[in-house]
MMTF fields as JSON, N, C-alpha, C and O atoms, coordinates in Angstrom:
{
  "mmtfVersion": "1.0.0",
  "mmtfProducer": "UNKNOWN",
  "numBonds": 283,
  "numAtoms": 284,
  "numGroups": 71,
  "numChains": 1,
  "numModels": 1,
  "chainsPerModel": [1],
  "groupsPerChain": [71],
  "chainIdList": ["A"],
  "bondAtomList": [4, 2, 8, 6, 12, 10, 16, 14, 20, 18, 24, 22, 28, 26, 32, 30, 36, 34, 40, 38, 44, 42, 48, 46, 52, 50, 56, 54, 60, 58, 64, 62, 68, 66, 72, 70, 76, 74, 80, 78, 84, 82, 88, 86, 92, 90, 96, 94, 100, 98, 104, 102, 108, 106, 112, 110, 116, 114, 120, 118, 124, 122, 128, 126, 132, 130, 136, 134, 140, 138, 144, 142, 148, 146, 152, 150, 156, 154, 160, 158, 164, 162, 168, 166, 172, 170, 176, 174, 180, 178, 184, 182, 188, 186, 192, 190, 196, 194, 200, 198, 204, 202, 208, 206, 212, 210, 216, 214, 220, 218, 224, 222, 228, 226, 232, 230, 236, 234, 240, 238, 244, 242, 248, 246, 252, 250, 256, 254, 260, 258, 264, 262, 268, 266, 272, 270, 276, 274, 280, 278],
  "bondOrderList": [1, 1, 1, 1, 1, 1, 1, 1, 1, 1, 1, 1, 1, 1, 1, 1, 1, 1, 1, 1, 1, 1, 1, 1, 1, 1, 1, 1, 1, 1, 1, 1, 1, 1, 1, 1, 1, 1, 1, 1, 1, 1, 1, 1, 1, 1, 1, 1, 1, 1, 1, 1, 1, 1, 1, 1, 1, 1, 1, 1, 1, 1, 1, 1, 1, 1, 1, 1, 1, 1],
  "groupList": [{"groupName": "UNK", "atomNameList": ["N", "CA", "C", "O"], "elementList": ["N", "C", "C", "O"], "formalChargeList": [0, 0, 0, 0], "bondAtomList": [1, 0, 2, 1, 3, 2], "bondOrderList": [1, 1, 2], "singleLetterCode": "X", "chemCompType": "L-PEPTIDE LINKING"}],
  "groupTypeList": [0, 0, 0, 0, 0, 0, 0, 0, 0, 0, 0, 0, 0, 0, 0, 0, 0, 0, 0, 0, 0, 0, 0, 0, 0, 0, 0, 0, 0, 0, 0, 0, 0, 0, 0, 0, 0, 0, 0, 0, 0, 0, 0, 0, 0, 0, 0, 0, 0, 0, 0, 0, 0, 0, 0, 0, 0, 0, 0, 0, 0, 0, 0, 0, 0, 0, 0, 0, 0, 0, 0],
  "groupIdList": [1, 2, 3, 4, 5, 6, 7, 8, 9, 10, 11, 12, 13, 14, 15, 16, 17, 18, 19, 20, 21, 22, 23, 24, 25, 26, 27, 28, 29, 30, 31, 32, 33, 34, 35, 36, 37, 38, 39, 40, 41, 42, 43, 44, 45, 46, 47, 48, 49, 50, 51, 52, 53, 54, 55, 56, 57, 58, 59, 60, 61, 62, 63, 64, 65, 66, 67, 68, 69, 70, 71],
  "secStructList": [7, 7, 2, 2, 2, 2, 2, 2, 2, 2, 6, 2, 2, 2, 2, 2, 2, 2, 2, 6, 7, 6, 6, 6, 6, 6, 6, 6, 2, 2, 2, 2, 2, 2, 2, 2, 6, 6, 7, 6, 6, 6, 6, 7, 6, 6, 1, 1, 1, 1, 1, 7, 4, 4, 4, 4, 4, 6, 7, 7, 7, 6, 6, 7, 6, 6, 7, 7, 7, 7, 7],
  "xCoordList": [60.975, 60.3, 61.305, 62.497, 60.573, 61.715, 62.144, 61.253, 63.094, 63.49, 62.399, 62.103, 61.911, 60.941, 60.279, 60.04, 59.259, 58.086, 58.249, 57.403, 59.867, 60.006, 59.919, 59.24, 60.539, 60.786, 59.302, 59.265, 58.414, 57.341, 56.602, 55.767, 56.818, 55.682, 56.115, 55.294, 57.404, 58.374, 57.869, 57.383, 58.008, 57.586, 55.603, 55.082, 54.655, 53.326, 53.326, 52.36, 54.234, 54.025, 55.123, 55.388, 55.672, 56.138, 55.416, 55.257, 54.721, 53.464, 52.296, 51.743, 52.253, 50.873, 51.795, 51.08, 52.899, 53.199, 53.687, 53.829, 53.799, 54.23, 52.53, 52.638, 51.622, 50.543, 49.813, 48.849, 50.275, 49.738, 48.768, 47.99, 48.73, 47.6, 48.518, 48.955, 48.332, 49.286, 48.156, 48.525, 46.45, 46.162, 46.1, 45.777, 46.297, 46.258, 47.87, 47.95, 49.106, 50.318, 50.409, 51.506, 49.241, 49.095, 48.764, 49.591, 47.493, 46.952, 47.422, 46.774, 48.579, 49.169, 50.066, 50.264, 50.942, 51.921, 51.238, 51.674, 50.456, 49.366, 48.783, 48.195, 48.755, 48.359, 49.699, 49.714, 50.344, 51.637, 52.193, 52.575, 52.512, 52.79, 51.501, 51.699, 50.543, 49.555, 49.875, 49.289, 50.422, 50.656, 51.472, 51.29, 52.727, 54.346, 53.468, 53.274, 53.085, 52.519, 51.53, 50.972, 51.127, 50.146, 48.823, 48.13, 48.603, 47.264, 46.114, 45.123, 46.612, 46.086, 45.021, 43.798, 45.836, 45.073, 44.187, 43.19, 43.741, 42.842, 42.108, 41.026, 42.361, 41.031, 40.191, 39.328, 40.735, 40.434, 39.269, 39.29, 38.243, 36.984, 36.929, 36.067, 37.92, 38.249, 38.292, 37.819, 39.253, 39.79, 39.04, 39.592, 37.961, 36.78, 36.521, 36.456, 36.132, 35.178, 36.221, 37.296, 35.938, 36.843, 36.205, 36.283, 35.835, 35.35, 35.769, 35.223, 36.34, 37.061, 38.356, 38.884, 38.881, 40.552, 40.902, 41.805, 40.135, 40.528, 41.164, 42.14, 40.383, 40.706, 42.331, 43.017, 42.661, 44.082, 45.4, 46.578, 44.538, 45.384, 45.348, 46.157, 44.487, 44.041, 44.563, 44.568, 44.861, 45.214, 46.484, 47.621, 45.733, 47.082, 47.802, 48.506, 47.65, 48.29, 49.664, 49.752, 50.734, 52.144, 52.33, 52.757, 52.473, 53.021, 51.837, 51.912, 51.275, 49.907, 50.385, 50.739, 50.461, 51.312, 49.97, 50.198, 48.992, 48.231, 47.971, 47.208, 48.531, 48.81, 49.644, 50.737, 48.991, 49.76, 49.733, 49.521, 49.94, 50.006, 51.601, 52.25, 52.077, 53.438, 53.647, 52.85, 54.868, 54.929, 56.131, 56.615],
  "yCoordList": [145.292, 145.42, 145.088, 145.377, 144.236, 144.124, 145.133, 145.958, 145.243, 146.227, 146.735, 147.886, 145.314, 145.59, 146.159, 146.883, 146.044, 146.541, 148.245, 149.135, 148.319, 149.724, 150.535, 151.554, 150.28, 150.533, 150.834, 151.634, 150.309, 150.015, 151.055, 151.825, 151.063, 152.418, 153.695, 154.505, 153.928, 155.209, 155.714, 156.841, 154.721, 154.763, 155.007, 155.374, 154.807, 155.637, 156.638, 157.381, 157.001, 158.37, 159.563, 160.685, 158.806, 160.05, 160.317, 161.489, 159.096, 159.796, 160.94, 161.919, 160.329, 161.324, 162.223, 163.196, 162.513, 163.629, 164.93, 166.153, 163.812, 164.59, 164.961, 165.912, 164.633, 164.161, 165.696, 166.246, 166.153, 167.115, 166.508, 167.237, 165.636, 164.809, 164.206, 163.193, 165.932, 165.727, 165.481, 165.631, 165.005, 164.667, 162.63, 161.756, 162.393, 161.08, 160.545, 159.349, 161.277, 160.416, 160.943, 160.78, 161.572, 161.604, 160.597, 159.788, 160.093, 158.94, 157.667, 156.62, 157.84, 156.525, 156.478, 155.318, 157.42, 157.49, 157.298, 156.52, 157.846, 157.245, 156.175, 155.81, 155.353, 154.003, 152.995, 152.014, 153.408, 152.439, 152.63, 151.562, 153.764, 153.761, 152.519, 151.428, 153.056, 151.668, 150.277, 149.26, 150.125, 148.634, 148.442, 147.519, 149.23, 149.051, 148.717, 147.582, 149.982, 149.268, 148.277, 148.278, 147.704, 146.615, 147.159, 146.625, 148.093, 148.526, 147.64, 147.035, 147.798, 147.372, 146.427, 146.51, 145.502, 143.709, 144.159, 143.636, 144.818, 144.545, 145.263, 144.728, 146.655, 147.276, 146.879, 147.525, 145.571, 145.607, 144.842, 143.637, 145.398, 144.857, 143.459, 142.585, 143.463, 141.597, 140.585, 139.525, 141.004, 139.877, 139.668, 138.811, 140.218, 140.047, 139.094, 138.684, 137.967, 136.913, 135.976, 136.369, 134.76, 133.829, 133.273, 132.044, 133.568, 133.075, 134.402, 134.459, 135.014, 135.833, 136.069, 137.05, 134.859, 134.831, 135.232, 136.039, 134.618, 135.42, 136.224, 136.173, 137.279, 139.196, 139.218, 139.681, 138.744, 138.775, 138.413, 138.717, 137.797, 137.261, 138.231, 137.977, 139.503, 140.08, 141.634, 142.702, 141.435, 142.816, 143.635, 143.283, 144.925, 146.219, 146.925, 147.898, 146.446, 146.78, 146.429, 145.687, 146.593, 146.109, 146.098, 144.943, 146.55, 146.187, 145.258, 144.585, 145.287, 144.189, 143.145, 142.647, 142.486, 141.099, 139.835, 138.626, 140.272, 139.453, 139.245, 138.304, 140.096, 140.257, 138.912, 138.446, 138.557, 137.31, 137.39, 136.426, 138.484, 138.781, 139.056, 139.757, 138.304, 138.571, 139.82, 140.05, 140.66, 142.088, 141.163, 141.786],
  "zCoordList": [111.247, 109.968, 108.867, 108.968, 107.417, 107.072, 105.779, 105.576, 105.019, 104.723, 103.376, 103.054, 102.705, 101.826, 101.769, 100.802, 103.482, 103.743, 104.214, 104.127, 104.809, 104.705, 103.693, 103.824, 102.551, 101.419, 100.628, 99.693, 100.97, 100.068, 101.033, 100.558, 101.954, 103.26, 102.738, 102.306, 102.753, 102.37, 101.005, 100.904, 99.76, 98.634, 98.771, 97.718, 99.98, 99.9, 100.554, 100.379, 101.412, 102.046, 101.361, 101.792, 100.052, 99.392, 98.413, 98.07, 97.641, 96.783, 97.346, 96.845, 98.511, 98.748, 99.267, 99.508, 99.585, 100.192, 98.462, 98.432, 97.264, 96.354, 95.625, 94.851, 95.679, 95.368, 96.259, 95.726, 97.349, 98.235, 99.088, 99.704, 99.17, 100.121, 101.807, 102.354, 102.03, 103.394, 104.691, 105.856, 104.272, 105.886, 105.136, 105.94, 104.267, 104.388, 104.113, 103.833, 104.163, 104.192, 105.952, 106.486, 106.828, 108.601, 108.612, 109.031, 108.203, 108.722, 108.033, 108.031, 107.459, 106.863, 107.627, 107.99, 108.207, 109.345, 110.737, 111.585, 110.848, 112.601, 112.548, 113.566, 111.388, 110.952, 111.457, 112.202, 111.015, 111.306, 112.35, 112.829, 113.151, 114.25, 114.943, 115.478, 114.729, 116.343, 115.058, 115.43, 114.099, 113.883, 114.631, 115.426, 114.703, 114.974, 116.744, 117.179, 117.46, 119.068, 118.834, 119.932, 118.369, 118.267, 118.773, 119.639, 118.237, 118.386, 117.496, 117.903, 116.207, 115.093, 115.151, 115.044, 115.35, 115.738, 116.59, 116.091, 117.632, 118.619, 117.775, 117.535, 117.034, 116.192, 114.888, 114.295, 114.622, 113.422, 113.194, 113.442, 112.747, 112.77, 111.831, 111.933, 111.011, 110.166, 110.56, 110.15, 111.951, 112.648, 114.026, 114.715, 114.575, 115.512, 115.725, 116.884, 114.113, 114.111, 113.727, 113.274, 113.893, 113.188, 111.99, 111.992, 111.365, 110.171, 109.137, 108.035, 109.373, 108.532, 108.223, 107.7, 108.683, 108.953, 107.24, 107.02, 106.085, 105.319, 104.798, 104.048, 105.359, 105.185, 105.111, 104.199, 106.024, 106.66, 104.882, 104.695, 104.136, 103.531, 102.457, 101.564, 102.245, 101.152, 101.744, 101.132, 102.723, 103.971, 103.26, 102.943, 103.156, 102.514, 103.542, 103.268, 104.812, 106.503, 106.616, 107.594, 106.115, 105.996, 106.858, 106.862, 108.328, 109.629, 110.153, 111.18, 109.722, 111.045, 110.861, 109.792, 112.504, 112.584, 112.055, 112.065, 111.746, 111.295, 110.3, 110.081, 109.141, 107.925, 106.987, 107.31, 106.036, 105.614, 104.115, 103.379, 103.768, 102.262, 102.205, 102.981, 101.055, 100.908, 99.912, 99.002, 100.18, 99.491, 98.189, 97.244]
}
C-alpha cells in the first residue's frame, strides 16, 4: 500500500474514532482488511457487469485493486 493511501485511511479512522462513531471506524477497518485479502473485488456488486467498469473510476475503496481513482 502506498504511503498516501495509508495516510489518508489513518486520517478516516481517526475522525470517526474522534467523532465517537466507533461501529463505523469497525467497518472501515473490516472493510480494508477483505480489500488488503482480496475479498473486495469478488463482492462488489459494480464490478459484476462489464458495462460498469466506470464505477471503478469514481470508487472511495482505497485498497481495491480495481480502484482507479487517483488519491
Amino acid at each position: 500500500m502506498e504511503d498516501l493511501k495509508m495516510l489518508n485511511l489513518l486520517k478516516r479512522i481517526k475522525l470517526l474514532l474522534q467523532r465517537n462513531s466507533l461501529t463505523l471506524a469497525i467497518d472501515l477497518i473490516e472493510l480494508e482488511v477483505e480489500n488488503l485479502q482480496g475479498i473486495t473485488e469478488k463482492k462488489c456488486k459494480n464490478t459484476i457487469y462489464p458495462n460498469y467498469d466506470w464505477y471503478c473510476n469514481d470508487c472511495y475503496n482505497l485498497n481495491c485493486k480495481s480502484n482507479k481513482k487517483s488519491i
